[in-house]
ROLUM-622074 format. One line per field, with one value per residue: residue number from 0; residue in one letter; x, y, z of N, C-alpha, C in turn. Coordinates in steps of 0.02 Angstrom, whole numbers, plus 50000, padded with zeros to 5 digits. Example, Ala and Ser with C-alpha at 12.3 -4.5 7.8 and 13.67 -1.06 7.14 Angstrom:
% residues 2
i = [0 / 1]
aa = [A / S]
n.x = [50660 / 50642]
n.y = [49716 / 49888]
n.z = [50390 / 50354]
ca.x = [50615 / 50684]
ca.y = [49775 / 49947]
ca.z = [50390 / 50357]
c.x = [50660 / 50645]
c.y = [49835 / 50002]
c.z = [50390 / 50394]
//
This chain:
% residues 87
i = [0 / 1 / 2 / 3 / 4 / 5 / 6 / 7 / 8 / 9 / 10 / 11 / 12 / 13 / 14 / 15 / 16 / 17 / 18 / 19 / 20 / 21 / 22 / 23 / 24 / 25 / 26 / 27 / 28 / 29 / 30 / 31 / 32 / 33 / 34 / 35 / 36 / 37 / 38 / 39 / 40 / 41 / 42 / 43 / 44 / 45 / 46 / 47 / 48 / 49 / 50 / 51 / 52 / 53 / 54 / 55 / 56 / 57 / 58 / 59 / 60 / 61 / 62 / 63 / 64 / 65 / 66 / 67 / 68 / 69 / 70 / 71 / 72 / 73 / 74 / 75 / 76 / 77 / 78 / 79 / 80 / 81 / 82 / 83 / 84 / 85 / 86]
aa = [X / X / X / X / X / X / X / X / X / X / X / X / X / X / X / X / X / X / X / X / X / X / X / X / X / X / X / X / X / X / X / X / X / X / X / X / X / X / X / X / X / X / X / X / X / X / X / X / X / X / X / X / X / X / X / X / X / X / X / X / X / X / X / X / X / X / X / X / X / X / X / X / X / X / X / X / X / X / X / X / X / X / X / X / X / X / X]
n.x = [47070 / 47047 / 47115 / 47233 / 47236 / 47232 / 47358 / 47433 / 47384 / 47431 / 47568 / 47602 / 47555 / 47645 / 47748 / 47730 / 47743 / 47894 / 47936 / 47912 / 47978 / 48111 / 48114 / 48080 / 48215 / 48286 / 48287 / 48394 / 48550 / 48653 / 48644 / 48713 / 48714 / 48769 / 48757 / 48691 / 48546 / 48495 / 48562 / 48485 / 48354 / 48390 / 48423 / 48303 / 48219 / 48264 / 48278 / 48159 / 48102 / 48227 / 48170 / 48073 / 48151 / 48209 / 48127 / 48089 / 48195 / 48322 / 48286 / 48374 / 48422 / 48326 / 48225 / 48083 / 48039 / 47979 / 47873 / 47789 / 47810 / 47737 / 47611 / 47589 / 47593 / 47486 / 47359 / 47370 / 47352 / 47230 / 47142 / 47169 / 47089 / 46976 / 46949 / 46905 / 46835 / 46867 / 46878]
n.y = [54101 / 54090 / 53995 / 54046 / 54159 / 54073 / 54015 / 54128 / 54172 / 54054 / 54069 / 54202 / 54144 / 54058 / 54156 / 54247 / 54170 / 54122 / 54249 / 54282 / 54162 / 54199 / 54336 / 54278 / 54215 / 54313 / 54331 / 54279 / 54298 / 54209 / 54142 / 54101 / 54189 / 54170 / 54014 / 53874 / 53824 / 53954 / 54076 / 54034 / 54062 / 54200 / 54257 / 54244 / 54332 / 54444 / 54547 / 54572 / 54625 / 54742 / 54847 / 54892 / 54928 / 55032 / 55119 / 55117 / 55176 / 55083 / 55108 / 55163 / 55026 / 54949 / 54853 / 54908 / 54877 / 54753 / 54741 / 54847 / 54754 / 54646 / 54707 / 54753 / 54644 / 54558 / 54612 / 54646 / 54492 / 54477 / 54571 / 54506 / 54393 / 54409 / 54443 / 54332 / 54266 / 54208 / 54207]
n.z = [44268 / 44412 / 44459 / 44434 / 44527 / 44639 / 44651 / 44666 / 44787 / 44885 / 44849 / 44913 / 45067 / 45068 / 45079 / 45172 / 45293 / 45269 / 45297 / 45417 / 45500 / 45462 / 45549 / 45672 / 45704 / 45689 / 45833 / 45864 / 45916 / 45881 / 45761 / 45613 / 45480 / 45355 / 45337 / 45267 / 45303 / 45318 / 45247 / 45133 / 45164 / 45193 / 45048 / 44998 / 45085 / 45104 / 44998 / 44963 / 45110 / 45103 / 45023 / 45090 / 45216 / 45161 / 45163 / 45293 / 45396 / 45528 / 45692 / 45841 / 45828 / 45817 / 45699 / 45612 / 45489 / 45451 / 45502 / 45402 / 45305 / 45330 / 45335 / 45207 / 45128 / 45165 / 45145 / 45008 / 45007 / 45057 / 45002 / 44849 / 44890 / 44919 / 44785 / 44741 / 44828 / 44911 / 45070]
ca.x = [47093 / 47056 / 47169 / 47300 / 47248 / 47252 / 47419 / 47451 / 47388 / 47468 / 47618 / 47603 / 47553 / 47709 / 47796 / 47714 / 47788 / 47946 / 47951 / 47897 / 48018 / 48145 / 48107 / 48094 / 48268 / 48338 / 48314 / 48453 / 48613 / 48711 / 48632 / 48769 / 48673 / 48832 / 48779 / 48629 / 48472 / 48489 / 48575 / 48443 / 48288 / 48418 / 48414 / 48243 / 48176 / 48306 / 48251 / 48073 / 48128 / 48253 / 48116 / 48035 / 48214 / 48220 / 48067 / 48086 / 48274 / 48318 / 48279 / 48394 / 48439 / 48259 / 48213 / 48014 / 48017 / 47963 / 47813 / 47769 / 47818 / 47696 / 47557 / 47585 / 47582 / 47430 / 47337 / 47374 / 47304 / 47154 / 47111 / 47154 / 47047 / 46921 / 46916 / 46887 / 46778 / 46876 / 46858]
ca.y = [54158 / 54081 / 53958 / 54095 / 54196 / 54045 / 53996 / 54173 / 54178 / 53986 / 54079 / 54224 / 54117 / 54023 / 54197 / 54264 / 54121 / 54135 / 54297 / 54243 / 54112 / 54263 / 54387 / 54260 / 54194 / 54398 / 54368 / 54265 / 54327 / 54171 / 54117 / 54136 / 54207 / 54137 / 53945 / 53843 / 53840 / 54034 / 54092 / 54019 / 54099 / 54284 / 54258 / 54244 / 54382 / 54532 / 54581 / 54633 / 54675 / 54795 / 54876 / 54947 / 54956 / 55109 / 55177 / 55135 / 55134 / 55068 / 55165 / 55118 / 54949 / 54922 / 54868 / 54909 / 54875 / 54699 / 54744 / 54865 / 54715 / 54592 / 54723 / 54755 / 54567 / 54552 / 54679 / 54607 / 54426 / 54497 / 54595 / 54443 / 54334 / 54438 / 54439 / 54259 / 54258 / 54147 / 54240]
ca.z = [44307 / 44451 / 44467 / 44441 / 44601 / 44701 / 44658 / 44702 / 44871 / 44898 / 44833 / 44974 / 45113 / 45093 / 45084 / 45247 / 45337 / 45268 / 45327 / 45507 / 45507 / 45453 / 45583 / 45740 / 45704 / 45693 / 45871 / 45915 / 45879 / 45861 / 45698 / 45548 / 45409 / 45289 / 45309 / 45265 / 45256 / 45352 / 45193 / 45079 / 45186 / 45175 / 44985 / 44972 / 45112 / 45110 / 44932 / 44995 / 45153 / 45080 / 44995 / 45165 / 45246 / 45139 / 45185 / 45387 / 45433 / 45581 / 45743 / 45898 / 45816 / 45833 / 45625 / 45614 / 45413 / 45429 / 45512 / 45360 / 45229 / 45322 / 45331 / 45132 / 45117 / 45206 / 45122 / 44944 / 45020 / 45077 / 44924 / 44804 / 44922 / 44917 / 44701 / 44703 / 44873 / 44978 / 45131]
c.x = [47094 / 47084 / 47243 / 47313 / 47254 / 47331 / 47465 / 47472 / 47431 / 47545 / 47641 / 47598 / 47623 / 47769 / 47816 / 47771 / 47863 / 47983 / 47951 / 47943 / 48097 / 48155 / 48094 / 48172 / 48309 / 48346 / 48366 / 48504 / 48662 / 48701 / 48687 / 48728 / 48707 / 48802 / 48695 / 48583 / 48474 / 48513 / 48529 / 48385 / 48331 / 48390 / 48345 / 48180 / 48206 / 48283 / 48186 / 48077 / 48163 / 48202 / 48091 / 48100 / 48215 / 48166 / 48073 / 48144 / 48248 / 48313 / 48314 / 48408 / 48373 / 48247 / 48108 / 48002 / 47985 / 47875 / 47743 / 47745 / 47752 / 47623 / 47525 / 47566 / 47500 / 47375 / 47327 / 47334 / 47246 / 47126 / 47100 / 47094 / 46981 / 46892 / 46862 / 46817 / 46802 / 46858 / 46798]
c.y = [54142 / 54051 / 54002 / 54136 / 54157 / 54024 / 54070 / 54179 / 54113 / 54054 / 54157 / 54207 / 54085 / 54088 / 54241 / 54208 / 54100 / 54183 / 54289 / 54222 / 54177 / 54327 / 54349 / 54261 / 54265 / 54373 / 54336 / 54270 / 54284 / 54124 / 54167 / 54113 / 54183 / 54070 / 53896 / 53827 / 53917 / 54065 / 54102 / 54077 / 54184 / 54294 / 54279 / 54297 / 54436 / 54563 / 54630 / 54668 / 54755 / 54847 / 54925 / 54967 / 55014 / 55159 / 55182 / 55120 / 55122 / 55105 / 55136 / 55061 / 54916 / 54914 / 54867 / 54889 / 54805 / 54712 / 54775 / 54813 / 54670 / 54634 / 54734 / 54674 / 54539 / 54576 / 54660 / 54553 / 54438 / 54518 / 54556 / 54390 / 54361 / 54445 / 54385 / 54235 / 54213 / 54144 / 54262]
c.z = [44382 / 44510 / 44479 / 44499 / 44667 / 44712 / 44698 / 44762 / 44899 / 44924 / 44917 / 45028 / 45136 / 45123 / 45153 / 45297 / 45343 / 45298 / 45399 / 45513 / 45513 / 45526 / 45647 / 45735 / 45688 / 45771 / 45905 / 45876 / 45863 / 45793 / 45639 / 45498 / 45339 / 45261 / 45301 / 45309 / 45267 / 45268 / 45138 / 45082 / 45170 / 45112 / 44952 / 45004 / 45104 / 45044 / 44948 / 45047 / 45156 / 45055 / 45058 / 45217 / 45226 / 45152 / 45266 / 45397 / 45499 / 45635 / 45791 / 45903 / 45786 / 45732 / 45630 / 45537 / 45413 / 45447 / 45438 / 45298 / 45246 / 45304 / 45241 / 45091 / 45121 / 45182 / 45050 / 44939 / 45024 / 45006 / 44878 / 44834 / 44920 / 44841 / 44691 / 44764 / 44919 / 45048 / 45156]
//
């Protein structure tokens, strides 16, 4: 079992950072989301993202949902890390 919650958290750590990686590169506007690797990282963050998009639209352009997704992220890690005692 315990093997299974580390691959977990592995598996979130990488996801956190994906997301990071995701949400610096919103801020420059001349990245085309169409062409590789940008595409790949869309594929793999807008799904969850979307998820809290619907709970926090956007205000003034301004998108606050990522903040929600990392704190949900975050929150999950901790708790699992805390089953096994890592932390």
């Amino acid at each position: 079992m315990e093997i299974i919650l580390q691959t977990v958290l592995s598996f979130i750590s990488i996801y956190l950072a994906l997301l990071f990686i995701r949400v610096l590169l919103t801020w420059f506007p001349n990245v085309n989301w169409s062409s590789q690797p940008f595409a790949a990282l869309s594929q793999v963050t807008d799904p969850y993202l979307n998820v809290f998009r619907s709970i926090i639209p956007p205000v003034s352009g301004m998108d606050f949902s990522p903040m929600l997704a990392f704190l949900v992220l975050s929150l999950l890690q901790r708790t699992l890390a805390s089953a096994i005692g890592v932390f």
